[in-house]
N, C-alpha and C positions, 0 to 999 in steps of 0.2 A: 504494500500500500504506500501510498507518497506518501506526504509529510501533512501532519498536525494540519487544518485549517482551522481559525479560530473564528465562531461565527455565532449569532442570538439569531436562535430560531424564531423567536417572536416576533423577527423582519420578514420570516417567511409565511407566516398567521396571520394576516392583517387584519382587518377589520373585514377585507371585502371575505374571510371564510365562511363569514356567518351566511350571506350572499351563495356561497359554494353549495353549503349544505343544504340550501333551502331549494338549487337549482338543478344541481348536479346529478340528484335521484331522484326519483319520483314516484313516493310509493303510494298502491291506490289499492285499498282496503275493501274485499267483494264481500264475505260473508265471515264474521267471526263467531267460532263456537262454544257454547258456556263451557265455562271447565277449561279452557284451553289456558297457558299460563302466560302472563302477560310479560310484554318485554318492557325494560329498565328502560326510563328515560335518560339515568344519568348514571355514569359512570362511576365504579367501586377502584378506589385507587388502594394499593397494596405498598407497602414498602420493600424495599431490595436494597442489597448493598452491591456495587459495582461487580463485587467478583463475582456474580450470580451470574452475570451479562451470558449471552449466549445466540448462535444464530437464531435467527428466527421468534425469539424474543421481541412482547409489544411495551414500548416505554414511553411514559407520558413526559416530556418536557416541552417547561414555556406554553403550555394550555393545550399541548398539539399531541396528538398520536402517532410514534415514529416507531418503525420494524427494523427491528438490528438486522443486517447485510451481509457484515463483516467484523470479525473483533477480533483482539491482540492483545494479551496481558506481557505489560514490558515492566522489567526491573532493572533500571537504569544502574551503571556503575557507583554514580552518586547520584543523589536527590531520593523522593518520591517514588513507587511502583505507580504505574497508572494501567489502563485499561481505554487503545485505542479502537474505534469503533467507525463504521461502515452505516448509514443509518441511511432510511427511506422515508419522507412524509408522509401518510397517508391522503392527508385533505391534500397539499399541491404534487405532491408527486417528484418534491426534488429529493435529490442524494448528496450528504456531505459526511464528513468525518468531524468526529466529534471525540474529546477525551475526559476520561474520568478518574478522578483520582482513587485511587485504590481503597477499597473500605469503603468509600463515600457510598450516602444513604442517595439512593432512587426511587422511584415511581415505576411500577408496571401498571399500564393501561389498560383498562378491562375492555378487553376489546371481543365481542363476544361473535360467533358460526354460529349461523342457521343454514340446514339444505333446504335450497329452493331447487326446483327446477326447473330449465328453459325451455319453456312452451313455445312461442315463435317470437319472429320477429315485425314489428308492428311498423312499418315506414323505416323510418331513423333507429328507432328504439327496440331492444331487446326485453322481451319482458321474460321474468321468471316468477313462480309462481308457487306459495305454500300449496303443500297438497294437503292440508290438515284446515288450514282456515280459509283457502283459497284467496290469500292475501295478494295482488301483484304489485312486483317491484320493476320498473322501468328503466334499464340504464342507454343514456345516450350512444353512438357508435365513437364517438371520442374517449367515456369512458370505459366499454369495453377494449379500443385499439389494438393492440396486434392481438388480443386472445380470441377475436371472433375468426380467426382459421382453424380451431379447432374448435368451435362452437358445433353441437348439433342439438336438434329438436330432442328432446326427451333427455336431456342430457344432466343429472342432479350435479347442481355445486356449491361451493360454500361460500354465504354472503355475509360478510362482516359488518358489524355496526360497531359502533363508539356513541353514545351519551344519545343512544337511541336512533343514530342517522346509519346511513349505511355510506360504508366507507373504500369500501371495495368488496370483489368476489375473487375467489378459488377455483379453479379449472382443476376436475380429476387427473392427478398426476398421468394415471394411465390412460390412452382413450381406443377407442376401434375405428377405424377409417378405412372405405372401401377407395384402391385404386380405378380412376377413371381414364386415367389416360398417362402410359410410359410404352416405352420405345419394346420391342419381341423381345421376351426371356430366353436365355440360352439352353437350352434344354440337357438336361442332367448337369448344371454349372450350378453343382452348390457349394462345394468349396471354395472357387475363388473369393480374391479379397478384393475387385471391383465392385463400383456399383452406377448408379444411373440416377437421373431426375424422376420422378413421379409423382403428377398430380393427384389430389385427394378431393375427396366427393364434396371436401367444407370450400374449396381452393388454397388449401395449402400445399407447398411443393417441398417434397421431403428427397433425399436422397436413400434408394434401396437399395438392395444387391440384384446382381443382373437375372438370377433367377424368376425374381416377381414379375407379374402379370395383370393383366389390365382384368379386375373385377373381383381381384384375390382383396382379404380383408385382413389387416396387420397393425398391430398396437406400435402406438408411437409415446416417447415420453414428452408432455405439455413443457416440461422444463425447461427441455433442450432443444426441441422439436427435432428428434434425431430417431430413426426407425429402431424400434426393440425385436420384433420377431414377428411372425404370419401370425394370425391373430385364431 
């Protein structure tokens, strides 16, 4: 990782978030059922101490909900141990490094998953939808961005809220995608260690080995977007 930036997040929170939250999702409530348990407006903040830090860890600093990235516990020759970090905004979406000094007390974010699933796509907007209260959540195609390639109808994922807003979603690490269209498989060519382009039934274009064929069906990882095996 580079070097140290030092930065107040609070520059990156402005006022216009309040703005973000009220525009960015848009969630439209069809039918709720008694008994059903209701969700937290506001956020349960937990204390941590820096050595806790860890990837994928949610931390509240400066008002804002940020997702560890990356971290690094350094023990300098002289001075302080600290604890450098990799972080992600949730509300704007930017990435900076951030350091903690060792021991020091933190905030984790109650940043809470529900599975929704995505029923279609409405013009612009994705909606997904509780299948328990048949709640729908609307996200714009700005807010979904590069994960509607692996988007499909029926497809459950995890929708994140903070202080009751929804702050982003989770794409199934693993997914199934039929090929629609890549170049003749080599027949009996499974061992080699080439591979080829091949479009997927969402429009994403994956690289497979020259074996696959156009209507074979083969899990891909959302992480990397990198082919795992025939499906």
């Amino acid at each position: 990782m580079a070097g140290t930036l030092s930065f107040n997040v609070s520059s990156c929170v402005s006022s216009s978030s309040n703005m973000l939250f009220k525009s960015k999702f848009n969630v439209v409530p069809m039918r709720v059922l008694r008994g059903m348990p209701s969700r937290s407006r506001f956020s349960r903040i937990y204390a941590l101490s820096s050595n806790d830090i860890k990837v994928g860890i949610n931390l509240e600093v400066d008002g804002a909900p940020w997702r560890v990235l990356e971290f690094l516990h350094v023990k300098p020759g002289k001075g302080a141990a600290f604890v450098r970090t990799k972080m992600k905004n949730y509300i704007t979406g930017n990435t900076v490094e951030k350091t903690f000094r060792a021991g020091s007390t933190i905030s984790e974010a109650n940043v809470m998953k529900e599975s929704k699933q995505f029923t279609y796509k409405d013009g612009s907007q994705f909606v997904f939808m509780d299948l328990a209260s048949f709640e729908e959540i609307r996200l714009n195609e700005s807010d979904v961005g590069g994960k509607t390639k692996w988007l499909k109808e029926g497809m459950d994922c995890n929708v994140l809220f903070w202080n009751g807003k929804v702050i982003d979603f989770e794409l199934p690490i693993t997914v199934k995608l039929t090929v629609v269209d890549v170049d003749p498989g080599l027949k009996g060519d499974t061992q080699s260690g080439g591979s080829k382009p091949a479009t997927l039934d969402t429009g994403a274009v994956v690289n497979v080995p020259l074996f696959v064929n156009v209507g074979e069906k083969i899990l891909v990882d959302t992480r990397t977007g990198q082919y795992m095996s025939r499906a």
